[in-house]
N, C-alpha and C positions, 0 to 999 in steps of 0.2 A: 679552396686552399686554406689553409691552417695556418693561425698568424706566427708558426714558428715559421712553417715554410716562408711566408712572406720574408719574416725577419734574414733568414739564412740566404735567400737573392737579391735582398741589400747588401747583407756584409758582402756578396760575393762580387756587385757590381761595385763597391765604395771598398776596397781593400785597405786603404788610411785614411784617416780621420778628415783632413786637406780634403778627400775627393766629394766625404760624407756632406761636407760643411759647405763645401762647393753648391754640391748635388740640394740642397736644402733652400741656400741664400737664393739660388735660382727660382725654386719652388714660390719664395719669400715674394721675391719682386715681382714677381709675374709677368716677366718678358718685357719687351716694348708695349704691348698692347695695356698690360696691366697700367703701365708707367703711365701710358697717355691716359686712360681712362681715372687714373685718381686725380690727374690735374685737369682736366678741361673745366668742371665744376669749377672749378677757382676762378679759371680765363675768363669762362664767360660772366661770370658774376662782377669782375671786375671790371674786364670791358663796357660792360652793360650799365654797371655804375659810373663809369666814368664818362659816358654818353649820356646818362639820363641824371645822376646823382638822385636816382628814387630806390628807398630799399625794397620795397614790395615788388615793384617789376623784377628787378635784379635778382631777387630770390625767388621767383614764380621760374622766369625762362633756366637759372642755372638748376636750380632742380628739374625742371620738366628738362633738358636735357639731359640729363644724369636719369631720368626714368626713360628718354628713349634709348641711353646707351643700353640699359637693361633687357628693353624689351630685344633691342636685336641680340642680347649676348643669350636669351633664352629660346629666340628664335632658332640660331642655328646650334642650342642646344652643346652652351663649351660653359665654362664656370663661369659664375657671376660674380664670386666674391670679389674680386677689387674694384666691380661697380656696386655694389654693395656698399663696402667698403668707405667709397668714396658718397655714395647718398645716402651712409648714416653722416657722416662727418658733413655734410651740408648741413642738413637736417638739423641737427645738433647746433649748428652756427644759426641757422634760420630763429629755432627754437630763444636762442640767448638774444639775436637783435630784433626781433617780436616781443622780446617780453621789455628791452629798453628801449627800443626807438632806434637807435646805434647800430649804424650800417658798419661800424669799426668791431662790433662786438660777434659779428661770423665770423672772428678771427681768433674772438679769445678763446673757446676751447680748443684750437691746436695747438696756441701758445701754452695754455695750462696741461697738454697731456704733453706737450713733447719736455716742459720744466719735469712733470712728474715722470715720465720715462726715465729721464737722464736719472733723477736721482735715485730711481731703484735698480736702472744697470751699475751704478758707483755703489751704490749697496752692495749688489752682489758680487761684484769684486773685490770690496772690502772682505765681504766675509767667503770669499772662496766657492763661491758658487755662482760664477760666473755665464751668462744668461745664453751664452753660446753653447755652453756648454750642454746644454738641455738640447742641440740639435742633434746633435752626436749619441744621442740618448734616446732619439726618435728613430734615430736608424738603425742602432745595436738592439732596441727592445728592452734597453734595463736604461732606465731613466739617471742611476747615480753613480756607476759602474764608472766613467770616464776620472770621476771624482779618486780613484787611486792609485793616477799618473799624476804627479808632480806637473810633469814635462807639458800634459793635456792641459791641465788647468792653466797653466803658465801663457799654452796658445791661446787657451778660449780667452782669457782675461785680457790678453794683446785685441783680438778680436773685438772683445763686445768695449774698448773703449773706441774704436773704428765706430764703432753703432750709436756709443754716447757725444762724440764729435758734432754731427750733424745737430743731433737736438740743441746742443747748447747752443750750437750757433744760431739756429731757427731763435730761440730763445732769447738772446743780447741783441741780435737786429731787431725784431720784431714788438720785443716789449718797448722801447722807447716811441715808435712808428703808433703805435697804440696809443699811450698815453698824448701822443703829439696828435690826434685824430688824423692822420694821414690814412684814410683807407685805402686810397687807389696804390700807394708806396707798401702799404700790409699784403694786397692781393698780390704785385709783380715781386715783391720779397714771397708770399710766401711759394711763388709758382719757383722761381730761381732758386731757393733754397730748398724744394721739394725734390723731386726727380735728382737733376741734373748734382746737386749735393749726395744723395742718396746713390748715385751712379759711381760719382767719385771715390764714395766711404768704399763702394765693392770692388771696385777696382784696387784700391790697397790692400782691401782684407784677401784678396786674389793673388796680390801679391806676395803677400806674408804668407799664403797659402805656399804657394809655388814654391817656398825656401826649402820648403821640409817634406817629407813623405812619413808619418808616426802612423805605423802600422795598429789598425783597429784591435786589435788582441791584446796589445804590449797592455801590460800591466809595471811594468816597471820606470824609473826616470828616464827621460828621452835626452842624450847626450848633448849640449850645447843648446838646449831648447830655453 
């Protein structure tokens, strides 16, 4: 099939933009299953710290768990990316408290991407290119198209601060917990501000969804939007 045709059984399954954005953030989170598979990594690491207070063990079993979630997500042959996902972003933590010693410091690069997420979704708000907007843009097949509706722009930019919410607040709990060496309070901060925050954000942006129906063609302002 021809990625027009593709593009033409999107629009035809996603008639307004709402259903598009829906049909995408779902894709985003990867179900329950995804949910649990990017936090267990965390659980166990901190569990494990907080039982042994050793960071080599803690990062040997939390990774070797995150490589058995993979092995079965290949076994029975379904995506692996948000166990991926989830053992690079270990990895990456392993990576920063191997090189200091600092069992606090597997935490600092989600603290520093979820700082830098927020500030370039507020970016693109500012300057009108609002990062939701780009989902809307993966289902029409024209990446910038959404960009001359008013109305659109107005929904994505409500939207993607639903998206910048969570990071900030990941961001204000978690750097103080940092600098306070609390790691076993960094790991249960950052499992409660993972998921179960990131479930809430969608739950509202579902909401805000729900208000409206902005049919995927309208090129013109979307009345009351």
């Amino acid at each position: 099939m021809t990625a027009s045709g593709t593009t033409t059984q999107e629009d035809a399954a996603h008639d307004t933009v709402e259903a598009a954005i829906r049909a995408q953030l779902a894709k985003a989170l990867g179900g329950v299953r995804g949910i649990v598979e990017a936090a267990v990594p965390t659980v166990v690491f901190t569990v494990t710290w907080i039982a042994t207070e050793q960071l080599k063990p803690s990062l040997m079993i939390s990774i070797g768990v995150s490589v058995l979630l993979l092995l079965v997500r290949l076994a029975q042959r379904t995506t692996p990316q948000f166990v991926i996902n989830s053992l690079i972003g270990i990895g990456i933590g392993a990576f920063f408290a191997s090189r200091t010693g600092a069992a606090k410091d597997v935490f600092l690069p989600g603290i520093l991407y979820n700082g830098a997420y927020a500030a370039a979704m507020v970016l693109s708000i500012a300057v009108r290119w609002p990062v939701v907007g780009f989902l809307i843009g993966s289902v029409t097949g024209d990446p910038t198209g959404w960009r001359q509706d008013p109305g659109i722009v107005r929904l994505c930019s409500r939207l993607t601060w639903l998206l910048v919410l969570p990071c900030l607040l990941r961001v204000v709990v978690q750097a103080p917990l940092y600098y306070a060496d609390q790691v076993a309070a960094l790991g249960i901060a950052k499992v409660v501000l993972g998921w179960p925050v990131q479930v809430a954000a969608l739950a509202a942006m579902v909401w805000v969804l729900a208000r409206g129906r902005t049919p995927m063609a309208q090129t013109s302002p979307t009345p009351g939007m």
